[in-house]
N, C-alpha and C positions, 0 to 999 in steps of 0.2 A: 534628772536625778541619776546619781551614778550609784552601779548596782554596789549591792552592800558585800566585803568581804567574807572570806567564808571560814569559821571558828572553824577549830573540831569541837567534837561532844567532850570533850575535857576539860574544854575549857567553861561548860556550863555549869559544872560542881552541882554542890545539894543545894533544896530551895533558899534553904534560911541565907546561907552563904550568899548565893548569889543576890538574892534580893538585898542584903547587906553593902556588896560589892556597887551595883546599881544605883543606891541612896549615896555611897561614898562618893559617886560621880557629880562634879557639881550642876553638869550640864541637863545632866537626869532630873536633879533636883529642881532645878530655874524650870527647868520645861517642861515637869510634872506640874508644880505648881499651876503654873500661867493654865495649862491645859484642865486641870482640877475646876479652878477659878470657871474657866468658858463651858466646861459641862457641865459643871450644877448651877449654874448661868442658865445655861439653855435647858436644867430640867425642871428647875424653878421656873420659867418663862412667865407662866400663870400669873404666879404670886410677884413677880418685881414688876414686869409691865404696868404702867399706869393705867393703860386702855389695849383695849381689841386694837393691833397694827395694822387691822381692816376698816378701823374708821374712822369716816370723814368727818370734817368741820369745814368745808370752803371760805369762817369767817375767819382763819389763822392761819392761814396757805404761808410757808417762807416767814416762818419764827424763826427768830434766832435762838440759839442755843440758852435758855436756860427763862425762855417767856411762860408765862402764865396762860391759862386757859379755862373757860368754865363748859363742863360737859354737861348734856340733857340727857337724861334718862326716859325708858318708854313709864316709867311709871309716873314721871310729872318731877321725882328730886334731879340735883343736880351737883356736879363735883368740881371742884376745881382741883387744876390737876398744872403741874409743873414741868415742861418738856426739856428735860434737861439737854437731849441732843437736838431741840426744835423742830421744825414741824418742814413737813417736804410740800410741795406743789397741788398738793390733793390736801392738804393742812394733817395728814396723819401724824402719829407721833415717830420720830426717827428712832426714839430709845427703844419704844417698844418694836418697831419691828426687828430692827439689829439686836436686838436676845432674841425673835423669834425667830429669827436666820441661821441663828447658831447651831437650832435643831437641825436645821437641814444641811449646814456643812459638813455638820459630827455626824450624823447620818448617811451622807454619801462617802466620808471620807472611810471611816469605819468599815460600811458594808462594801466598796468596793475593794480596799484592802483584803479584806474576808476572801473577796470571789477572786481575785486576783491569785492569792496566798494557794487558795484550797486549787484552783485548776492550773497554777502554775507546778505546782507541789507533784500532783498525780501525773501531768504530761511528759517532766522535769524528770522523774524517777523512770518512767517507761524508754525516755528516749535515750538516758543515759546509761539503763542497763541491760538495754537490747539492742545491742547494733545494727538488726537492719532495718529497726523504725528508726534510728538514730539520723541519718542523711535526708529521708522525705518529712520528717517533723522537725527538725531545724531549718529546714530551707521553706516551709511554711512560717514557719517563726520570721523568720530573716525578713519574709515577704512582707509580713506586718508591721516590722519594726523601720521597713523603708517607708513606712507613711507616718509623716508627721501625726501625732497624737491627736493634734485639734483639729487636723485635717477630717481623719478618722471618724473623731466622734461628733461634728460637724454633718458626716453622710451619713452616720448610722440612726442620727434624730433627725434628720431631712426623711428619711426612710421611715423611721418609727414614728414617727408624731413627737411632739414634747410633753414629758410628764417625769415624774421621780421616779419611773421604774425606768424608763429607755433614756435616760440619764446616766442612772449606775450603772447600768450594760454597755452605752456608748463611751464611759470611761473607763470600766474594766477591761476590758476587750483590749485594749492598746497597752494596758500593763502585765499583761499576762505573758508576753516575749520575755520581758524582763526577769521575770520571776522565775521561768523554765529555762533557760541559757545558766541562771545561777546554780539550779538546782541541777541541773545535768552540769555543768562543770563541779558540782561533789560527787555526784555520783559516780563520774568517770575516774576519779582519783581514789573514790574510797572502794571501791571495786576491785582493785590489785591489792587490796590490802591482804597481810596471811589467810588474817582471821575469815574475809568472804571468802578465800576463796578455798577454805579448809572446809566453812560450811555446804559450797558447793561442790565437792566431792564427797564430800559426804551422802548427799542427793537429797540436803533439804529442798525442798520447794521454792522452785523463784518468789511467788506472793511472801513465801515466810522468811526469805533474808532480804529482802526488799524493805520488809517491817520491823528485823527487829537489828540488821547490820548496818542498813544504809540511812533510812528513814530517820535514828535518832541523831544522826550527823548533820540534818539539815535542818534544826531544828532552831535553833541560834542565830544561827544568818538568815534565816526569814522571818523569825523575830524583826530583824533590823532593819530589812528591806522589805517588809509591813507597813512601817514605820514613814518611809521615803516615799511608798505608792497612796498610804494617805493622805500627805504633806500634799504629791501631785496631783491628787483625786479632787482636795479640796478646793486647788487652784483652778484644774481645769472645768469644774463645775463655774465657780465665779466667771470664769470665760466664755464659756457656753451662757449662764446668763446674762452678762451683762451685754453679748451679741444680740439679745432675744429671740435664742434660740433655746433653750436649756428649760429649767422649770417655771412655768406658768408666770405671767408676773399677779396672779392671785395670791401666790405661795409668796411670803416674805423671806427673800434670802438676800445678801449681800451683794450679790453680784445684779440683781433685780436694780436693788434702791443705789446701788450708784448708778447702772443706766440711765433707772429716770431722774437723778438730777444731773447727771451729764449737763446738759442744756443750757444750763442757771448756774454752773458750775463758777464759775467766774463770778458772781452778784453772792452767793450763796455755798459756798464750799463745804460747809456743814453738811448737805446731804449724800456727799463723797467720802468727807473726812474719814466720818466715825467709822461704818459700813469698813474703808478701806483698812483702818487701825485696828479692827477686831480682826480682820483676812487675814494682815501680817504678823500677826501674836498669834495665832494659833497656828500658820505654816511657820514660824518660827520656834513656835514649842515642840509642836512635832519634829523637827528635823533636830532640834537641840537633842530629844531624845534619843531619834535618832542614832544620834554621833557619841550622846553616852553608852548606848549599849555596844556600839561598834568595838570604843575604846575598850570598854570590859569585859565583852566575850572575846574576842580576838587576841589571844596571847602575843602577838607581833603588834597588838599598839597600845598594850595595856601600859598606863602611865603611874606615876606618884604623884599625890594630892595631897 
């Protein structure tokens, strides 16, 4: 993901405005939706699955898409139930686990955005407006950003064990370069500006033009590059699991159910297909976002629509 350009705070206008500006984007719009669609997807999970994506039937093992099935309950009734993405190697349902996957993508992508965002944001501003942390926290950075990402988060769950928390940290962790290189290249520009540096004659307090000079300038382009480190977060989670290494293959997430039909993949593509088409609709909604807010906070690529 290539880091996201950097607005000034002018170009963020009042709320109504902008949020206007945003909806005018078409690309906003496509990849809101698609995105809307996959989160109340996965917060309905409950309610649209047919069945628990934990369970088995070994007499429907490798349904095709769209086979019948009748389920036993511990109370003695019984359901028939419709698998419209059919049934993987353990006979579970494919539909239902791929909505309950979703929780976990929007979940890692989301939270490591967050962690990414918040300790690139605090590093980003220290190293840009102090020069002699400036050389030993960039060449820290540099150092991180020379290890491949999957390389990265690859040792840090070899190290931690696999689970949803050493997950989000072994994928945050590799996007936080990104996020402080952007944020100290604003801050090194908005720092000559009159206005800091009238308030710093003045003998405001470094904390207090930190927060109220430099801080509202970076506020828009990490919006955008929010946006990019989720898009990557969600990817590299599906990577880490479908290596099985990443979250448990208890937990139903996408990168999981394409591993285990890998194998069958060829006789049965249905347990790769779907898993792989919900992946690409939501890192494609997110980077569509993405690219609209680029275009509309950035006054050098704001277009007509």
């Amino acid at each position: 993901m290539s880091d996201a350009q950097a607005p000034t705070a002018a170009a963020v206008g009042g709320g109504a405005a902008l949020v206007r500006a945003l909806l005018a984007h078409p690309s906003v719009r496509l990849g809101g939706a698609i995105l809307l669609v996959i989160a109340l997807m996965a917060v309905a999970a409950p309610l649209i699955a047919p069945v628990d994506p934990a369970y088995l039937d070994p007499t429907v093992r490798n349904e095709l898409p769209g086979a019948e099935s009748e389920i036993f309950f511990d109370d003695g009734t019984t359901q028939v139930v419709t698998h419209w993405f059919g049934t993987d190697q353990l006979g579970r349902d494919v539909f239902s686990r791929v909505v309950y996957g979703a929780r976990v993508s929007l979940i890692v992508g989301l939270t490591v955005a967050a962690i990414a965002v918040v300790l690139g944001l605090v590093i980003g501003l220290v190293a840009g407006y102090m020069r002699w942390l400036d050389g030993v926290v960039m060449r820290l950075m540099d150092g991180l950003m020379a290890i491949p990402p999957i390389l990265l988060a690859l040792a840090l769950v070899a190290l931690w064990g696999a689970g949803l928390t050493t997950v989000i940290l072994a994928v945050a962790i590799p996007e936080v370069p990104r996020v402080v290189r952007l944020v100290r290249s604003i801050v090194l520009s908005v720092r000559e500006e009159p206005y800091v540096e009238a308030a710093v004659a003045l003998g405001t307090p470094t904390p207090l033009v930190m927060y109220r000079h430099i801080l509202p300038n970076t506020i828009a382009p990490l919006i955008v590059q929010g946006t990019y480190v989720c898009a990557s977060a969600i990817l590299v989670e599906a990577i880490l699991s479908f290596l099985g290494v990443g979250i448990p293959t208890d937990i139903p997430t996408w990168g999981n159910i394409m591993a285990e039909g890998r194998l069958l993949f060829r006789v049965y593509p249905h347990n790769i297909f779907f898993p792989g088409v919900f992946l690409a609709l939501t890192v494609l909604a997110v980077n569509m976002m993405g690219d609209g807010m680029r275009d509309t906070l950035d006054p050098k690529l704001q277009k007509r629509f």
